[in-house]
C-alpha positions in Angstrom: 3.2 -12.1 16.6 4.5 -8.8 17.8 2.5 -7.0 20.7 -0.8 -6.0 18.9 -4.3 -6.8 19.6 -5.8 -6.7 16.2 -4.5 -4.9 12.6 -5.8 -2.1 13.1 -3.2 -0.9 15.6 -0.4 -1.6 13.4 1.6 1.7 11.8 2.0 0.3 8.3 -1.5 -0.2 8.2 -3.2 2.4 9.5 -0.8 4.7 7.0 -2.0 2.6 4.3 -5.2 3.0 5.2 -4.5 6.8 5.0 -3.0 5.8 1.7 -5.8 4.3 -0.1 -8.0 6.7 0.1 -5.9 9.3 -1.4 -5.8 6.7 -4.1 -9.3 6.8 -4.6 -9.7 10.4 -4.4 -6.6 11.2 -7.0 -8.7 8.3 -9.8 -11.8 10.0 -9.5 -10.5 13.1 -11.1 -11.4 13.6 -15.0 -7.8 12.1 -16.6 -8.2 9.4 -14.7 -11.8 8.4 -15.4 -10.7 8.5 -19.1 -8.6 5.0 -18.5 -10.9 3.2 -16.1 -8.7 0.1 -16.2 -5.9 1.8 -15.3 -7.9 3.5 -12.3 -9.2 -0.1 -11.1 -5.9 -1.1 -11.2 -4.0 1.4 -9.0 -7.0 0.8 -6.6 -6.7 -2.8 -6.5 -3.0 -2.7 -5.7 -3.7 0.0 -3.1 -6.3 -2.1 -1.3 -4.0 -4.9 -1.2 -1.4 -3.1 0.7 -3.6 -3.3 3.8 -5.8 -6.0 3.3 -2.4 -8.7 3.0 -1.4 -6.9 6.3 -5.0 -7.5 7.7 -5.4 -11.3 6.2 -1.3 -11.5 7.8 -2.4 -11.0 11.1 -5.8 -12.8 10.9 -3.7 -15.9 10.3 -2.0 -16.1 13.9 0.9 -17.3 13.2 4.4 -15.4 12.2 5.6 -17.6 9.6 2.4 -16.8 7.5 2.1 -13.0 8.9 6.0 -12.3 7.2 4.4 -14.1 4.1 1.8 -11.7 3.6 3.5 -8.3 5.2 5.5 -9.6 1.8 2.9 -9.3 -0.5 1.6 -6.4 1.0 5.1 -4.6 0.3 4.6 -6.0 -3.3 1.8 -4.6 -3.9 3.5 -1.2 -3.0 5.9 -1.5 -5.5 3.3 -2.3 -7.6 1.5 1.0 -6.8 5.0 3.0 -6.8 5.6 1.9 -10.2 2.4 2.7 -11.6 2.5 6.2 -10.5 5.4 6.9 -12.5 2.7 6.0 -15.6 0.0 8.5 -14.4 2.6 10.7 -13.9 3.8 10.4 -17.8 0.2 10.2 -18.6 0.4 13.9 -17.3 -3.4 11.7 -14.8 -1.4 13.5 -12.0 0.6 16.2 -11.3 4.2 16.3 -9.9 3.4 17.3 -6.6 0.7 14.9 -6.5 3.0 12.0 -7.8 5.6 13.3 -5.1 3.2 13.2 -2.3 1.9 9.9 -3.1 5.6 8.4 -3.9 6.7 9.5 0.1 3.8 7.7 1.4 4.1 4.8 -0.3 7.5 4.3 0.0 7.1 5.2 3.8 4.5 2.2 4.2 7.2 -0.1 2.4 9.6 0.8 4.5 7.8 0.3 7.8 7.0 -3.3 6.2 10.3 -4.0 5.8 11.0 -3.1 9.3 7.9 -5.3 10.4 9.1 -7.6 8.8 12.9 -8.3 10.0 11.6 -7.8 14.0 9.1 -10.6 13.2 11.9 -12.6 11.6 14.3 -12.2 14.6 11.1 -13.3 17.1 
């Protein structure tokens, strides 16, 4: 299961982490309080970027790990795609929606490297 001694030392992770909280910050602001579904919603799909990379790597073994480092990248796509609505819903700005879109994309693409290394193990 790679060379880590717990979650928390894994890159996608901790940058997820890093993630989610922007998340939170960005739907506490006033557009986004309007549509509190919507904000719930982003958040949910945020958190479960790192906790399917947490419950992964809880599970000890790589065949189930790869399952949920898939979800978890699901979940990102989830979260990409739903930026481009709060974006058209003028919730954030461009630069915000820029900002967020690099990181998020970033964390999918260090999932996707995670997960072809633990596929060749």
């Amino acid at each position: 299961m790679g060379k880590f001694n717990s979650f928390e030392e894994i890159n996608s992770w901790q940058k997820a982490r890093q993630f989610n909280k922007r998340i939170y910050l960005i739907t506490e602001n006033t557009n986004f309080k309007k549509d509190f579904d919507f904000a719930r919603q982003i958040r949910r799909a945020s958190i479960s970027i790192t906790s399917n990379i947490a419950e992964g790597f809880e599970r000890n073994t790589d065949k189930e790990f790869i399952y949920f480092l898939y979800v978890a990248k699901a979940s990102a796509g989830e979260v990409r795609s739903q930026l481009y609505l709060a974006l058209d819903l003028d919730y954030i700005t461009k630069e915000e929606f820029e900002k967020l879109l690099e990181s998020v994309t970033e964390i999918s693409k260090l999932l996707s490297g995670f997960i072809k290394y633990l596929s060749k193990v």
